[in-house]
N, C-alpha and C positions, 0 to 999 in steps of 0.2 A: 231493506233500507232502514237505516235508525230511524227512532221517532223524533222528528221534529217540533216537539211540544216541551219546551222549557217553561219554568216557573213565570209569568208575564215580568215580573220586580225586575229579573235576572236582565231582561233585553232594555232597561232603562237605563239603565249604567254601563256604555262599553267599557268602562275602565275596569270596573269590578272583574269584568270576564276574564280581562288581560292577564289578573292576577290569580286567576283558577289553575292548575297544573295541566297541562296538557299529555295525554297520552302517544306512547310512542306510536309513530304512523306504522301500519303495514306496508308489507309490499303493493297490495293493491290498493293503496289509499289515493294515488292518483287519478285511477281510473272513479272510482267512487267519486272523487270528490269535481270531475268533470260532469258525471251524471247528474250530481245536486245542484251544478252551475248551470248547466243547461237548462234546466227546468225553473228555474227562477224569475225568467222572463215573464211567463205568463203567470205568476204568482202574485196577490193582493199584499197592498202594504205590510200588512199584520205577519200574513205567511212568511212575506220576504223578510222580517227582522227574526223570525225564531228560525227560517235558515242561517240567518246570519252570525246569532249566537252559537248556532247547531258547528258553524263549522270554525266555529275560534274558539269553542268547547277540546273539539276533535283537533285541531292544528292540521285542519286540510284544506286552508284557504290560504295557507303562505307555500303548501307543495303545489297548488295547481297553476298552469302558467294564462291560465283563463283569470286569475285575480283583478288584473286590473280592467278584465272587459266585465268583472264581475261589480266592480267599486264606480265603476262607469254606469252601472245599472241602477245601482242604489242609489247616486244623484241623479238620476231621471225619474226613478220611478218613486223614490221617497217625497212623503211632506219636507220642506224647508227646511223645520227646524231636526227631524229626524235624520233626512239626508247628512246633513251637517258633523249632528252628533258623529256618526257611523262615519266620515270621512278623518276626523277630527282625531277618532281613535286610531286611524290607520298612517295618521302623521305621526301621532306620539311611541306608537307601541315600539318595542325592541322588534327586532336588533338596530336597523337602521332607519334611517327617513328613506322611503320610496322614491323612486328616480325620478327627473322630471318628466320625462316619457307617461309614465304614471300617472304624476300631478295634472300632465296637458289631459290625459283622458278622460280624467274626473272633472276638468275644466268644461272640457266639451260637451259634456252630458246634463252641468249645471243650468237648469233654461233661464231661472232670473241672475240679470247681473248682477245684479246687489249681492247675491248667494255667492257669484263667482269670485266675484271681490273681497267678500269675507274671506272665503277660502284662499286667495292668494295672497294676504297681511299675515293668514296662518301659515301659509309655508313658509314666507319668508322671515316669519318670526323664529322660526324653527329653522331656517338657514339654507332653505331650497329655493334660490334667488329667480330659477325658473329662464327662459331664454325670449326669442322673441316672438318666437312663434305661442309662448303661452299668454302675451298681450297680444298680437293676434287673435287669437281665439276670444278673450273676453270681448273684442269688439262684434259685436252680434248687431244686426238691423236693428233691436229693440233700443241700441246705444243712444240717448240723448246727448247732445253739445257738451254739457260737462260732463258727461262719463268719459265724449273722446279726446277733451283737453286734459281731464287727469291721465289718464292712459297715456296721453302725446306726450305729458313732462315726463314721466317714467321712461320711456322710450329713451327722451333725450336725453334722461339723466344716464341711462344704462348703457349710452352706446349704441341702441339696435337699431336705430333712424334708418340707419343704410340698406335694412334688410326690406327686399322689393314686397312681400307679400305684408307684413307688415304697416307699412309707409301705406299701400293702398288699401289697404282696410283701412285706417286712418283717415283716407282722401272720404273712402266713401261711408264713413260713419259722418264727417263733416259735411258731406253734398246732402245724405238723408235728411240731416237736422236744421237744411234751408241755407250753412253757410257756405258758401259757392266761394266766396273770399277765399276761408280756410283752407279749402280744399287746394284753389289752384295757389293758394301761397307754399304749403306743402309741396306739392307737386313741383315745381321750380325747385323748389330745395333738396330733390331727390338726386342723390348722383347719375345715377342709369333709371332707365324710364322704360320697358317693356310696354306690351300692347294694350295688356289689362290696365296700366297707370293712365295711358294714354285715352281709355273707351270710357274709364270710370269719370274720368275729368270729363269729357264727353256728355257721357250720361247725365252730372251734376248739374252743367248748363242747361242741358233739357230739360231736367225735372224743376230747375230755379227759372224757366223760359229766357233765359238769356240765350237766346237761339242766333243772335248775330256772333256770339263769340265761339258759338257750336261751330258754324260754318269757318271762320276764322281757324280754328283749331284742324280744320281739315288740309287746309294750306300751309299750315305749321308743319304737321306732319309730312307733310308729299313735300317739304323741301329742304327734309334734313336727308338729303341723299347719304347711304351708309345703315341708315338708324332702322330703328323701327317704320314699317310703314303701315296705314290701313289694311285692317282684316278685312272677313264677312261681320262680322261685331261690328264696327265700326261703320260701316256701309248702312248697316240696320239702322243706326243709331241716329246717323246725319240723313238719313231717308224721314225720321220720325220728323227731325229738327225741320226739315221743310215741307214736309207736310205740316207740321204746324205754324209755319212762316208762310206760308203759301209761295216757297222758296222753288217758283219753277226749272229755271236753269240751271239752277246751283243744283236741284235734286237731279236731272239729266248727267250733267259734270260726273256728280259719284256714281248714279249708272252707268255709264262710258267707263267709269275706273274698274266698279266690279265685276264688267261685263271682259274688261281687258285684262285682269285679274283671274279669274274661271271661279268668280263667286256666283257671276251670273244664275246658276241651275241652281244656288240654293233656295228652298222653300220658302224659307225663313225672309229673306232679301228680295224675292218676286211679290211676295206678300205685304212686305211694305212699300216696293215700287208701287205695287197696286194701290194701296191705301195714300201715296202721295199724288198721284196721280189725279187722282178721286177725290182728292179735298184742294187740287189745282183749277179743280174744273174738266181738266182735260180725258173725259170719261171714254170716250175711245180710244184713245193711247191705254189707259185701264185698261178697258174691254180685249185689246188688243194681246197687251202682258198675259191676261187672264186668262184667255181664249188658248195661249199659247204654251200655258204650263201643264205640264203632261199629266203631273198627279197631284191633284187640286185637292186641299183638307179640307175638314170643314171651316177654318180660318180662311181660306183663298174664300170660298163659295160668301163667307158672313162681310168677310171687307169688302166684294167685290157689289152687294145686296146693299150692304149696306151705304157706299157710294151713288149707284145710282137713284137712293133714294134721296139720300143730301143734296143732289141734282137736280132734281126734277122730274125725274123720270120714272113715277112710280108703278107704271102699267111692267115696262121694261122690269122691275125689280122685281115685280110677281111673278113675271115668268122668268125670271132666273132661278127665282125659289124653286117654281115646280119644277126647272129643268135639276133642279141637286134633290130634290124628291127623287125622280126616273134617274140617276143616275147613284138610287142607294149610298148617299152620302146624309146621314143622321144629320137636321139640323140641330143646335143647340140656342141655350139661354141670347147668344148674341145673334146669333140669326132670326131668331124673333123679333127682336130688339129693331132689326134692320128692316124687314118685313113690316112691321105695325108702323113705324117711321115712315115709310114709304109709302103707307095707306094714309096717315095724317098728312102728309103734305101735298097728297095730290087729292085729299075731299073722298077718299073712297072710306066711304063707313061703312057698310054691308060687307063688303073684304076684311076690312078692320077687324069685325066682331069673328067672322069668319074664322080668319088666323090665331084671333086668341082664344077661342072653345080648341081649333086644331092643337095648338101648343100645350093646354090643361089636359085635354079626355083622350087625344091620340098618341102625344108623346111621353104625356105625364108630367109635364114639365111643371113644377112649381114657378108662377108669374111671382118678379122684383119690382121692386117699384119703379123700375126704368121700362117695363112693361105695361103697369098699372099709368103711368106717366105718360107712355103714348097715346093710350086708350081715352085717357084725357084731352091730352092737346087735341085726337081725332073729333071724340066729342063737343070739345070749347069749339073748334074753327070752323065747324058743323052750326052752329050754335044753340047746340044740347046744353046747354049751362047747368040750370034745373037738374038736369037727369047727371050731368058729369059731377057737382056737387053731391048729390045722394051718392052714387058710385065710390067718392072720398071717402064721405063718413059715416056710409053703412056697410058697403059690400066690400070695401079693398081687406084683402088676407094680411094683407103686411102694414104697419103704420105708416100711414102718411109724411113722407120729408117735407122740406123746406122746398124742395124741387119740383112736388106736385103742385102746392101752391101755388106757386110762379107762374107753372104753366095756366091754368086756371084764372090766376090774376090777370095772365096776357090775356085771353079769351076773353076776361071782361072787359078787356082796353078796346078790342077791336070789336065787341059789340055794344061798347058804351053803357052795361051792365053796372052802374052806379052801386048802388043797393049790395051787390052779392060783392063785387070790387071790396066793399068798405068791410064786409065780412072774413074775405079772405085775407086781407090782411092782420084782421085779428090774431086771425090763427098764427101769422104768422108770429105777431110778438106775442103769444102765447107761448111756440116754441124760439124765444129768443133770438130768431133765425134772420129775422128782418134787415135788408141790405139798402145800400142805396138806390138798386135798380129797382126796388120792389115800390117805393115810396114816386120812380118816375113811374110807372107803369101805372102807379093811382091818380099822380099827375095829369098822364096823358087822359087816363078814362074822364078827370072832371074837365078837364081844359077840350075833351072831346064835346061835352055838353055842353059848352060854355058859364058850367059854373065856375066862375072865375072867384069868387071866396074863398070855397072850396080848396081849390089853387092855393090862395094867399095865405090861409089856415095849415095846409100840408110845406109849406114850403117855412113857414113858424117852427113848424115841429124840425123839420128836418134842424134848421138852424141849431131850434135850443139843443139839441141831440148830438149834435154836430156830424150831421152825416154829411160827408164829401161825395159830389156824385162822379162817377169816372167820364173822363172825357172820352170823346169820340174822336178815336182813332182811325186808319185809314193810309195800310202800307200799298206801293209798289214797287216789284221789282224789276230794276235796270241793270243788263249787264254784272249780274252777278252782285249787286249791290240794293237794298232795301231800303229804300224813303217815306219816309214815314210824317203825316200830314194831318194835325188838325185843325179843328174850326179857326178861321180867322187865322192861319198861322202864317208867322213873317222870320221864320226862322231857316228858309231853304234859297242857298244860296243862291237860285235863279227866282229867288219871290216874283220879281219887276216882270218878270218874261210871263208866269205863271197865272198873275192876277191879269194881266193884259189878254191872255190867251184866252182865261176865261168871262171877261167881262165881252170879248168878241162872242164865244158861245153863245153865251146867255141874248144878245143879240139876233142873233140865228136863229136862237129856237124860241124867241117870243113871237118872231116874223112866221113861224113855222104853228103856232098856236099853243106853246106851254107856257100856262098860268099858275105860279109857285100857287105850291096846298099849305096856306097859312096855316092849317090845324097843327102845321107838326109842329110851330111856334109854341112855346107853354106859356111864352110871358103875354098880359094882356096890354099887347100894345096895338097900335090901329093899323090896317091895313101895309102902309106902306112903311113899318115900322117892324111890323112883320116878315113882308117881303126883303127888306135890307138884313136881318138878319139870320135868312135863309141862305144868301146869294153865297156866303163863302163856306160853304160845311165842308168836311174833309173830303167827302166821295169827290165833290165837285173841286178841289184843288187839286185832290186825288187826278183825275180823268183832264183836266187841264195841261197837268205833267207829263201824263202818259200821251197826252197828243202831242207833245213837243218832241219826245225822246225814240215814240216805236212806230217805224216802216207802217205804213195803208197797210199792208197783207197781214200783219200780226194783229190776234186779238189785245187787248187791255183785260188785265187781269187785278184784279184790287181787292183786298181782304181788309173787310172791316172790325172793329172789335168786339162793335153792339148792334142793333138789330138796324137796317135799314130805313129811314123814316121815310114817310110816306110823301114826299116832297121830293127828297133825293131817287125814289125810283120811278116816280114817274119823268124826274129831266133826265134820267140815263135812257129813259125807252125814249124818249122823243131827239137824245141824241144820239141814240144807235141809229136811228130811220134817215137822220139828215144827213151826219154823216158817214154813214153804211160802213158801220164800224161794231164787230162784236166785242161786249164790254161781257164780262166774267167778275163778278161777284161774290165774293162770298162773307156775309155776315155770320153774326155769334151761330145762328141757328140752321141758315142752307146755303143753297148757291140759287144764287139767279143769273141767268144765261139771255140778258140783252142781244136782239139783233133784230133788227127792221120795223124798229118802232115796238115791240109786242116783248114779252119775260115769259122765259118758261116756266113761272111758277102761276103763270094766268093772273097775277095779282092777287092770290089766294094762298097769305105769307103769313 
C-alpha cells in the first residue's frame, strides 16, 4: 500500500492539491482505491486528512463509486471547521459540481446544523439548488423554531411544501420547539395527509399536553371514511394522551379500535394499555392485560411494577418483581425506579435499602437520581430527615437535582421540620431552580406550626419575585368528555346544580362526624374563615359533579394536578363510607383508592 504520510502544509490547502497533476490511474486502481475507503472509518482525524490528500494526490477518489459514502464520512467524522474545508473543495474542483444525491449525503452526516446550513448557501452558491428531501434532511431534532421557520420559507419559496416527508419534518421540528400552533397550522395546509402527518400532530399535542385536542384528533381521523385511518402508532400515542388525562373511556374506545383492528398483540400497544390502565386506577384491568400477554419485556414487567406501586399497592409490587426475577427477565434502570417507589409509598424501608444494594452490587446498575430520589422520599416519609439530608450531600454519586430537593422539602412539610425546610430551600435558590411549589411546601411547613409571620414573610417574597402559584386543578371524565374544576369555580354550566349537590354533602357528612382540617388553610384567618374557604376546593366540586353524572355501580375517578391536601382526603374517606361509593384519585404523586370510609394509602401520602 502507498505511504500515507504527506507533508502536513500539503493537507491544509485542499485547493493546492487540486492543482497538483494527477497520475494516470491503473487498471487496478479501483480496487486499491475501495481498500483505502474501507478503512477509513476507523481512522483518527489526522490519519483520515493524509488519506484524503493520499487519494486526490493519486486521482482515486473521483474512480471509486464509494466517494460519496466516503465525503459522508469526512463530515461525520472531521472537526467543523476541517469537515468543511474537505467538502468545500469537492464543490469547487473540476470537472463538475457533485449531484444532489451526493450533496443529500454529506448533508446527512453534517451533526451541527449551523455546519449544514453553511454547506447548503455553498451549493447553492455554486448553483446546486438541491430538492426537498435536502431541507428535509437539515431539519434534524436539534432544530430550533427559527432554524425550522427559515427552512419552512425556503420550502415555500421553492415549491417543495407539497412534498409529504418534508411538510412532516417541518410539523415536527415545530411540535419539538413547543409550537403546537405551528405545527397544526402546517398540517391543515398540507394537501394529502398520510399516517406519519397525522401521529406527528398527535404526538405534538402530547408533548405540548394539550391532550383534549389529542383525543379530538382521533375522531377527526375515524371520520374521514376513504382517508387515512389510525395505525398501531397512533393507538400508542392516544393510549399515552389518556393515561396522562386520566382519559378512561376514551382510552377503552381506542382499545376497542386496536383490538378490532389486529393491533391488539402488539407489544408495544399492550404496554401502554397497561400503563393507562395503571395511571386510571384501574389496576386489575392492568393486572389483567398484563397477566394476559404472552411475551412480556422487561418494559411490560417495569410499567406494570411500576403501576401498582403508584397504587398503593406495594407488597403486591415486590412480588411482581421477584416474580420477573424467577422468570429471568433482567430488570433494569426503570424497574428499580418502580420497585423503590413502591417501598416509599407503602413505609417499607428495610425492602427499600434492600433493593437498592440489590440494584448496585447484583446487577451493577449505576443508581440516577430518580433512584437516589426515591431513597429519599423513602427516608423523608419514615422521618429519617437527619440521615436523608446527609445521604444528599455526602453519599449521593450523582448531583443532587432540583427534584431531590423537593422531595426532602416535602418530608419537612409533613413533619413540620422548620429548621432543615428553610435550609433546603436554600439549596434550592443556590441552583436557581426555585418554583412556585417549593415556596408553598415552606408555606405549608410554617403555617404547619402556626408561625404565621413566617407565612406573611414568605408570601413578601413570593410577591416581590412575583411568583404565581398554580392553581388547583381537578378533572373528570364524563362520557367521553373532561371537566375540569377549580377552587370556587363558577364557570361550569351546571354550577347551580353542583354547589347545591355539594353544600347537601357537606351536610351529611358533618352529621356523620367530618370536621374540615383547617391546617390545610395557609391564610391566618379564624376558624370559621377557614372552614369557608375550605368548603369549595376543586376535589370537592370535583365529586359533587361526578355524583350527579355517574350510575351507584360506577366508581368516581378524578385526577388532580397537585398533591391532595389534607382536608380534602379526609371528606372523600368519610364520603366514600356514607355514601358507599368508590372515589379514585389520583394526584401529582399517586393514586388514592377511597372506599368505606378508609384510603389505601393508610393516610401515609
Amino acid at each position: 500500500m502507498p505511504s500515507l504520510a504527506p507533508e502536513p502544509r500539503a493537507m491544509a490547502s485542499p485547493s493546492r492539491l487540486a492543482r497538483a497533476p494527477r497520475p494516470r490511474p491503473t487498471p487496478a486502481s479501483s480496487s486499491v482505491a475501495a481498500a483505502l475507503l474501507a478503512s477509513a472509518s476507523a481512522l483518527p482525524a489526522r490519519r483520515f486528512l493524509q488519506l484524503h490528500a493520499h487519494l486526490l494526490r493519486t486521482g482515486l477518489l473521483a474512480l471509486s463509486p464509494s466517494a460519496p459514502a466516503f465525503l459522508s464520512l469526512a463530515a461525520a467524522s472531521l472537526p467543523s471547521h476541517r469537515a468543511l474545508a474537505v467538502l468545500d473543495h469537492h464543490l469547487t474542483a473540476p470537472p463538475s459540481l457533485p449531484s444532489t444525491f451526493k450533496c443529500n449525503s454529506i448533508l446527512r452526516a453534517l451533526s451541527d446544523p449551523a455546519d449544514a446550513l453553511r454547506f447548503l448557501r455553498r451549493m447553492r452558491a455554486l448553483g446546486r439548488r438541491g430538492n426537498a428531501f435536502t431541507l428535509a434532511i437539515l431539519l434534524t431534532p436539534r432544530c430550533g423554531p427559527a432554524h425550522a421557520r427559515q427552512l419552512h420559507a425556503n420550502a415555500v419559496a421553492e415549491g417543495h411544501l407539497r412534498d409529504a416527508l418534508l411538510a412532516t419534518s417541518l410539523m415536527r421540528c415545530y411540535a419539538n420547539g413547543g409550537d403546537g400552533d405551528g405545527a397544526r397550522k402546517l398540517f391543515d395546509e398540507m394537501p394529502v395527509r398520510d399516517a406519519v402527518a397525522w401521529n406527528v400532530l398527535i404526538a405534538s399535542c402530547v408533548r405540548n399536553r394539550r391532550t383534549k385536542d389529542t383525543l379530538k384528533l382521533f375522531e377527526e381521523m375515524r371520520a374521514r371514511e376513504g382517508e387515512v385511518q389510525p395505525d398501531d402508532v397512533t393507538c400508542i400515542l392516544l393510549l399515552q394522551a389518556c393515561t396522562t388525562l386520566g382519559a378512561l373511556d376514551f382510552g377503552e374506545r381506542v382499545w376497542a379500535y386496536a383490538e378490532e383492528r389486529g393491533y391488539g398483540g402488539e407489544l408495544k400497544v399492550r404496554n401502554s394499555l397497561i400503563a393507562m390502565y395503571s395511571r386510571c386506577g384501574c389496576v386489575e384491568k392492568a393486572y389483567c392485560v398484563f397477566r394476559k400477554t404472552p411475551q412480556k419485556s422487561v418494559v411490560s414487567w417495569s410499567t406494570m411494577i411500576s403501576g401498582l406501586a403508584a397504587n398503593g399497592f406495594g407488597e403486591d409490587a415486590i412480588s411482581s418483581f421477584e416474580e420477573m426475577i424467577r422468570s429471568d427477565v433482567a430488570p433494569d434502570e426503570q424497574t428499580f425506579t418502580g420497585v423503590l417507589s413502591a417501598c416509599s409509598h407503602s413505609g417499607l424501608v428495610d425492602e427499600g435499602f434492600r433493593f437498592f444494594d440489590m440494584m448496585c452490587c447484583e446487577y451493577r446498575l449505576k443508581p440516577n437520581v430518580r433512584h437516589y430520589g426515591c431513597i429519599v422520599d423513602l427516608m423523608g416519609r419514615a422521618g429519617l430527615l437527619d440521615e436523608a439530608y446527609e445521604l444528599v450531600t455526602k453519599e449521593m454519586r450523582v448531583a443532587p437535582d432540583a427534584t431531590i430537593w423537593r422531595t426532602l422539602l416535602g418530608a419537612c412539610r409533613i413533619h413540620g421540620h422548620v429548621d432543615l425546610g428553610e435550609c433546603v430551600i436554600s439549596h434550592l435558590i443556590e441552583l436557581k431552580a426555585q418554583q412556585a411549589g417549593d415556596y408553598v411546601l415552606l408555606l405549608n411547613t410554617y403555617a404547619a406550626v402556626g408561625d404565621w409571620n413566617k407565612v406573611a414573610e414568605v408570601r413578601k417574597l413570593m410577591k416581590e419575585k412575583g411568583i404565581q402559584t398554580t392553581p388547583g386543578c381537578t378533572t373528570v371524565e364524563h362520557n367521553g368528555e373532561v371537566h375540569e374544576f377549580i377552587a370556587d369555580d363558577d364557570a361550569h354550566p351546571r354550577k347551580v346544580e353542583i354547589y347545591d349537590k355539594l353544600n347537601e354533602i357537606n351536610r351529611h357528612l358533618r352529621i356523620a362526624g367530618y370536621v374540615p382540617n383547617v391546617s390545610s388553610e395557609l391564610h391566618d384567618l379564624d376558624s370559621e374563615g377557614k372552614e369557608s374557604a375550605l368548603t369549595y376546593h376543586s376535589e370537592k366540586l370535583a365529586i359533587a359533579f361526578a355524583l350527579l353524572v355517574t350510575p351507584q355501580h360506577r366508581p368516581i375517578r378524578l385526577a388532580k394536578n397537585l398533591r391532595v391536601c389534607v382536608d380534602c382526603h379526609n371528606f372523600t374517606k368519610v364520603f366514600s363510607g356514607i355514601y358507599k361509593r368508590l372515589v379514585i384519585v389520583r394526584d401529582r404523586t399517586r393514586f388514592h383508592h377511597f372506599e368505606g370510609g378508609k384510603c389505601s394509602c393508610n393516610d401515609y401520602w
